[in-house]
C-alpha positions as CSV (number, residue, x, y, z in Angstrom):
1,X,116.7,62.6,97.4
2,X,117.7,65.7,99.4
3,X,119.6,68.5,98.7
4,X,122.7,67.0,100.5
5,X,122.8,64.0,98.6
6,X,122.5,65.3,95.8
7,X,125.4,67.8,96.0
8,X,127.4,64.6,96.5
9,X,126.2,62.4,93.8
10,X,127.5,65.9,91.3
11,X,130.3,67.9,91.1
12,X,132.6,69.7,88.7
13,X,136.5,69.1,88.3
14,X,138.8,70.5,86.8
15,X,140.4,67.5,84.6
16,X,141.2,66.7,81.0
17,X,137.6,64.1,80.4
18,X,141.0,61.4,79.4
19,X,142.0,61.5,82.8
20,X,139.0,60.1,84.5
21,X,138.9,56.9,85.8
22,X,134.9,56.4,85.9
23,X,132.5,53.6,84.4
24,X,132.2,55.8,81.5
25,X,132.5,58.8,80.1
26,X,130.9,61.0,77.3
27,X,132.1,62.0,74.2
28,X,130.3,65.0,72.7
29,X,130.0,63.2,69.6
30,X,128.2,64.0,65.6
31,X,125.2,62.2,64.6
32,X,128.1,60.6,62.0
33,X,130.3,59.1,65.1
34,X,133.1,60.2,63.1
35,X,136.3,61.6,65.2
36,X,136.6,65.3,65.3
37,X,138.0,68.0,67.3
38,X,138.0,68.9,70.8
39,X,136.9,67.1,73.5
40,X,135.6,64.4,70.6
41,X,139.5,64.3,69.0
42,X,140.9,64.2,72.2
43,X,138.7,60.9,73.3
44,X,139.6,59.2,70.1
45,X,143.1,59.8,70.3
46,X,143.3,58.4,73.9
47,X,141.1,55.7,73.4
48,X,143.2,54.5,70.3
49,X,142.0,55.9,67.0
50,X,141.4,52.7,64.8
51,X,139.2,50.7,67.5
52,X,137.2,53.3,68.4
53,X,136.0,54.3,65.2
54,X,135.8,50.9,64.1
55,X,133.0,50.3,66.9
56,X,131.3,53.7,66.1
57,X,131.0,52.7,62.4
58,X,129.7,49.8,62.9
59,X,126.6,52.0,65.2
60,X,126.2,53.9,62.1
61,X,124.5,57.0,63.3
62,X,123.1,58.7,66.2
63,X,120.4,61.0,66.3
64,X,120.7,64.4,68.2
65,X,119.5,64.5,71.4
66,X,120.5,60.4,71.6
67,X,123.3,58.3,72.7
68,X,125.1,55.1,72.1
69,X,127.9,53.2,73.9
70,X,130.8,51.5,72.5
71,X,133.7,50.2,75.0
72,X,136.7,52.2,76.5
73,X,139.7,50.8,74.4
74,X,142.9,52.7,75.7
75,X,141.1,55.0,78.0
76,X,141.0,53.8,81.7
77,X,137.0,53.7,81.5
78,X,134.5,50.7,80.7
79,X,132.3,52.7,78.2
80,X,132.6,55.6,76.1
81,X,129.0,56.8,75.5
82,X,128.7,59.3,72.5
83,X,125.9,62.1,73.1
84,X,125.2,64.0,70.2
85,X,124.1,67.7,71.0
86,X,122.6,70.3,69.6
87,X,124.3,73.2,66.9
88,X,123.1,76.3,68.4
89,X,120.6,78.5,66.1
90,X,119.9,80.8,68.6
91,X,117.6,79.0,71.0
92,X,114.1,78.5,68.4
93,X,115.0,75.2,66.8
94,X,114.7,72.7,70.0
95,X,118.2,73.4,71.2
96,X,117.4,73.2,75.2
97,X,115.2,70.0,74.6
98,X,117.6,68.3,72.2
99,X,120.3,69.1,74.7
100,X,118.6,68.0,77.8
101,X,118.2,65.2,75.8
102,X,121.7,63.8,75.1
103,X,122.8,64.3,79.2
104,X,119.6,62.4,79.8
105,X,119.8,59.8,77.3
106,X,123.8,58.9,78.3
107,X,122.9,58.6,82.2
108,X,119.8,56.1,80.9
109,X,122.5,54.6,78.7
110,X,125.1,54.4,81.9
111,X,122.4,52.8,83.9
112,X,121.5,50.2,81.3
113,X,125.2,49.5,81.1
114,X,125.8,49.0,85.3
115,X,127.5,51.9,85.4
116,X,127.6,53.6,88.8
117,X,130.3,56.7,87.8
118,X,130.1,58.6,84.8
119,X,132.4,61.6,83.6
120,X,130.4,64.4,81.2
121,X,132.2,67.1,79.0
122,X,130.8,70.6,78.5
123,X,128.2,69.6,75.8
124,X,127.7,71.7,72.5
125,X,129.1,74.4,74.4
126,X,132.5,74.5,72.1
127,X,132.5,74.6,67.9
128,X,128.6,74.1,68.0
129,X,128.4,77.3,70.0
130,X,125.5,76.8,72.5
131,X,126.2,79.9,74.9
132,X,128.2,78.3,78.4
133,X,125.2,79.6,80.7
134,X,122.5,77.8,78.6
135,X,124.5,74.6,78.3
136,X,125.3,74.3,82.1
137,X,121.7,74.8,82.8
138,X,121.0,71.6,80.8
139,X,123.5,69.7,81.6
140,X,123.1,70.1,85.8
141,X,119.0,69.7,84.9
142,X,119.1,66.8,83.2
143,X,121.4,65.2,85.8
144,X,119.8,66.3,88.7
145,X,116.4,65.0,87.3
146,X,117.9,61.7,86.9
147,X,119.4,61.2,90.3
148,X,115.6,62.7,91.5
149,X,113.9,59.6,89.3
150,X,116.3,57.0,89.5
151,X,118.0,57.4,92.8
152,X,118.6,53.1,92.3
153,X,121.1,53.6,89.8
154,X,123.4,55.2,92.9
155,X,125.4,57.3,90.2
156,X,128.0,59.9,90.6
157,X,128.7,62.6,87.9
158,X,131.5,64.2,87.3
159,X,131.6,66.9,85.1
160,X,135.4,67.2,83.4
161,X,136.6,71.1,82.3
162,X,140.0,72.5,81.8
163,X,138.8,76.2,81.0
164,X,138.9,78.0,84.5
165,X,136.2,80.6,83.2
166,X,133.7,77.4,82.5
167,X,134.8,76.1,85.6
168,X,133.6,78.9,87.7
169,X,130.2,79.2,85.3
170,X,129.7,75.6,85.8
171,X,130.2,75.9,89.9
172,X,127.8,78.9,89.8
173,X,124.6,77.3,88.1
174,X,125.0,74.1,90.4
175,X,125.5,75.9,93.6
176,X,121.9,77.9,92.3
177,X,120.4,74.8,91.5
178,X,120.8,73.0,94.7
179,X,119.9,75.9,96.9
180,X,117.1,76.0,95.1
181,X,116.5,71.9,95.3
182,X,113.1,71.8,97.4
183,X,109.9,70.1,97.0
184,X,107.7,71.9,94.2
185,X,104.4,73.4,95.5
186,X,101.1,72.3,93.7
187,X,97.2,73.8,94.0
188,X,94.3,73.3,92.5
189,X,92.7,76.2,90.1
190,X,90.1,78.0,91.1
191,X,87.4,79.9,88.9
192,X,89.9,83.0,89.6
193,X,92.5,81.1,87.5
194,X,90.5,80.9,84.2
195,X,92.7,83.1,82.5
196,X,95.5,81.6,83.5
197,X,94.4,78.3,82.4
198,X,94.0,79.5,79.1
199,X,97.4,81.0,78.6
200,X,99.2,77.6,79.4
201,X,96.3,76.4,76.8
202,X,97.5,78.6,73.8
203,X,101.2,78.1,74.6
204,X,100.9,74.4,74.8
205,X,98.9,74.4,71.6
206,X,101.9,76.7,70.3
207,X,104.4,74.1,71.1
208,X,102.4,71.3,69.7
209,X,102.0,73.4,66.1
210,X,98.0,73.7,66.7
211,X,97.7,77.3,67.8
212,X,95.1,77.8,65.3
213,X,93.1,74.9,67.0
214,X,92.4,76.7,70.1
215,X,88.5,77.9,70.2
216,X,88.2,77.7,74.2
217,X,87.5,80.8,76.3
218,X,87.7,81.9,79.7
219,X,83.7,82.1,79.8
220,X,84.2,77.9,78.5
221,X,86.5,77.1,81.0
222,X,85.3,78.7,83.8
223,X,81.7,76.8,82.8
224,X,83.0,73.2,82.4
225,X,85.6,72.9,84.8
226,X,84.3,75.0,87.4
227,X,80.3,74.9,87.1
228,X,79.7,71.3,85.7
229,X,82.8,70.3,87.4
230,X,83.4,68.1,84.4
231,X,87.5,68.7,84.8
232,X,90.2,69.2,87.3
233,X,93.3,71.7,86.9
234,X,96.4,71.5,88.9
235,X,99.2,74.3,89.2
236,X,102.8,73.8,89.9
237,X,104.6,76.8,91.7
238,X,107.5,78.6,92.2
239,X,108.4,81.1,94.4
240,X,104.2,81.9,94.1
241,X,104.0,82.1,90.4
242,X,102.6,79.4,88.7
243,X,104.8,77.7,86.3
244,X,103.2,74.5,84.8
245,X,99.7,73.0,84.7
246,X,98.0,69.8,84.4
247,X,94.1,69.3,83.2
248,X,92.7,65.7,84.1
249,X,89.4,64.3,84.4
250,X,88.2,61.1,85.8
251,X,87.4,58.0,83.2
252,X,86.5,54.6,83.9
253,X,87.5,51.1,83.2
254,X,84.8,48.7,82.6
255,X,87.8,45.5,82.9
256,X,88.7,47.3,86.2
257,X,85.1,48.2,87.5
258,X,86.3,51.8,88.7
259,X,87.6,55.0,87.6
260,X,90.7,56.0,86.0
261,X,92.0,59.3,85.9
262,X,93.0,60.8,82.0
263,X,95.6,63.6,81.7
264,X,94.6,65.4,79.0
265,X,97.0,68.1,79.0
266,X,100.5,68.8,80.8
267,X,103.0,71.7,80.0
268,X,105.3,73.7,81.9
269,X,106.9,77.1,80.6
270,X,109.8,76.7,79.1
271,X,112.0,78.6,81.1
272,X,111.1,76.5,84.0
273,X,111.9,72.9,82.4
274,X,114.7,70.9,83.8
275,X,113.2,71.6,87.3
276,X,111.5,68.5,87.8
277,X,107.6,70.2,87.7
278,X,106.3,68.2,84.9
279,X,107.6,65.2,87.1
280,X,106.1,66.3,90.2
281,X,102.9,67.1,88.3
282,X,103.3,63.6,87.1
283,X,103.7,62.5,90.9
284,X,101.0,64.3,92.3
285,X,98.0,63.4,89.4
286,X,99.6,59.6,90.6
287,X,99.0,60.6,94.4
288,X,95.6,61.7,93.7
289,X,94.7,58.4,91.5
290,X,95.8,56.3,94.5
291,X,93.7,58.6,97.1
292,X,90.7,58.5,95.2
293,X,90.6,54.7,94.8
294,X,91.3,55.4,90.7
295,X,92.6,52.1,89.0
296,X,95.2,53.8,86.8
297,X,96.3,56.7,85.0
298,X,96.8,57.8,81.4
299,X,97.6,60.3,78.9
300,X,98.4,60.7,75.2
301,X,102.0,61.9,73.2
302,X,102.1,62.4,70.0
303,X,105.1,60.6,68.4
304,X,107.4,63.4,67.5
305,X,107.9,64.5,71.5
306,X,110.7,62.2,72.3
307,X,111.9,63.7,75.2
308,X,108.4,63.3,76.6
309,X,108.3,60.1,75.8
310,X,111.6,59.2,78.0
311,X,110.6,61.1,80.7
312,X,107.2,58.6,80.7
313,X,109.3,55.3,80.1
314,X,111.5,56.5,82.8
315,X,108.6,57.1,85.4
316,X,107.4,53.4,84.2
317,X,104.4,54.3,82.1
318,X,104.1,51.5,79.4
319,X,102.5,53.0,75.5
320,X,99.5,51.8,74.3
321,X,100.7,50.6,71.0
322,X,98.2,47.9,70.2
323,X,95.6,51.0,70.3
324,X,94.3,53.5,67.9
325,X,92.3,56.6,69.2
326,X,89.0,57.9,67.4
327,X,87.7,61.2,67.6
328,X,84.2,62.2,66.5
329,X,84.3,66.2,66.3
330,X,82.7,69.2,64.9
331,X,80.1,68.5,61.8
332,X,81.1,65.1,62.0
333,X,79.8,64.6,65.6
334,X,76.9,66.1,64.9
335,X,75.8,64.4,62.2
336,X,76.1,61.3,63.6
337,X,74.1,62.7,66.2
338,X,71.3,63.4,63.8
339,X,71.7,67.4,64.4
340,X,71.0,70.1,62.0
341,X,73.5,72.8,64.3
342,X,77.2,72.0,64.5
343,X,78.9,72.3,67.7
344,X,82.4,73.7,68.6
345,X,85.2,71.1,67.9
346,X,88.1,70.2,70.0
């Protein structure tokens, strides 16, 4: 989807959210669905007070980062899909991912529902105090992500602000985003990039809470991926600078009678997320599969990485839940191995 198209599948009005007359629209709702103030009191009131929390208590509770539909009631709208977002806490507890989360989350929930318009408040940005800069960024990534993935749906979003300060903030990040809206450059690593490798490494393994797990060096790396050739790294790139990195290797199905390719580790630097790289990484290990004559591709999550695990569904990849993994590592691998000398683990 070009950059053309994508401007008009997004804008930004200036209208009360009560006003629109879209599919749906978004409440910026508490994990209690209870009414509250704001654009959340203001929803209930139009939608009729009694009705509408009727349906949200019989939902219960919504996680943050998730969403949940219930019908429009009074409000000229199908669906009213509550998104619960983030508190801020200054920016260490999740609150970019859990925010992404709730846009991305109500457009899958929009889509599910045959929705083809959808109207989107300002979200967390008001008495959970997640700065206006930081929230637009969110909000127009996780949209412009979605139309980039699921350009099927044929959605249009409106975003609905009163506040002509928000407005103009709002205006801003888009206009940056789509002039920056252009195909992501990729390379391949070469034994120059060892250190480099690394660092994306240790700052995965810092986001995944193992940071004390990481015994590889550059002397390693540059060894087994570029001597024995026993692994494959893949840069993405912006503006030169490389901003996310995929490690694969080739496996092989004996059920399939040819190779597989197995992602064994993806991440892209935080500031840079919401561009669509870990997508395009995605896109391009898929590319490669196909070229080589591979039979499939596959990876591992661990359970706690929910937004990961959309983004995978959303793309079409299917979990393994029938499957356990086994590791032999360390001591263990070498005894079983009948050796006296442990080797590093992994």
């Amino acid at each position: 989807m070009d950059r053309e198209i994508l401007g008009e599948c997004l804008s930004i009005q200036k209208i009360s959210i009560t006003e629109l007359s879209t599919d749906a629209i978004v409440n910026a709702a508490n994990e209690d669905l209870l009414a509250g103030g704001g654009v959340c009191g203001a929803i209930f009131r139009a939608a009729g007070y009694g009705k509408l929390q009727a349906a949200c208590d019989a939902i219960g509770h919504c996680d943050t980062g998730d969403a949940v539909a219930t019908y429009g009631y009074g409000l000229n709208v199908r669906y009213i899909i509550h998104a619960v977002g983030p508190v801020w806490y200054g920016g260490q507890a999740g609150e970019p991912e859990k925010l992404y989360s709730a846009y991305r989350r109500s457009l899958e929930v929009a889509a599910e529902k045959g929705c083809h318009t959808i109207g989107f408040p300002l979200i967390s940005a008001g008495i959970y105090g997640y700065p206006v800069p930081g929230a637009w960024e969110q909000a127009i990534a996780a949209c412009l992500d979605f139309l980039r993935e699921r350009p099927e749906t044929d959605l249009r979003i409106v975003f609905a602000v009163l506040d002509d300060k928000i407005l103009r903030i709002g205006q801003s990040v888009l206009a940056m985003a789509l002039a920056q809206e252009e195909e992501p450059a990729f390379r391949f690593a070469n034994e120059n990039d060892c250190a480099r490798i690394l660092s994306f490494i240790r700052q995965l393994a810092v986001y995944e809470g193992m940071a004390d797990e990481v015994v590889a060096t550059e002397e390693l790396l540059r060894e087994w991926i570029f001597e024995k050739k026993k692994a494959e790294v893949l840069f993405a790139c912006e503006n030169g600078k490389e901003v996310g990195f995929a490690l694969f290797f080739h496996n092989f199905s004996t059920f399939l009678g040819r190779a597989g390719i197995y992602l064994e580790d993806l991440f892209v630097l935080p500031e840079y997320r919401g561009k669509g790289y870990g997508t395009g990484l995605l896109k391009q290990l898929a590319k490669i599969a196909c070229d080589r004559g591979c039979g499939r591709l596959e990876w591992a999550c661990l359970d706690w990485n929910t937004p990961s695990i959309r983004l995978y569904r959303s793309l079409g990849a299917q979990p393994m839940d029938e499957w356990t993994t086994y590791r032999l590592t360390g001591q263990a691998l070498w005894d079983l191995a009948g050796k006296e000398t442990s080797c590093g683990s992994d």
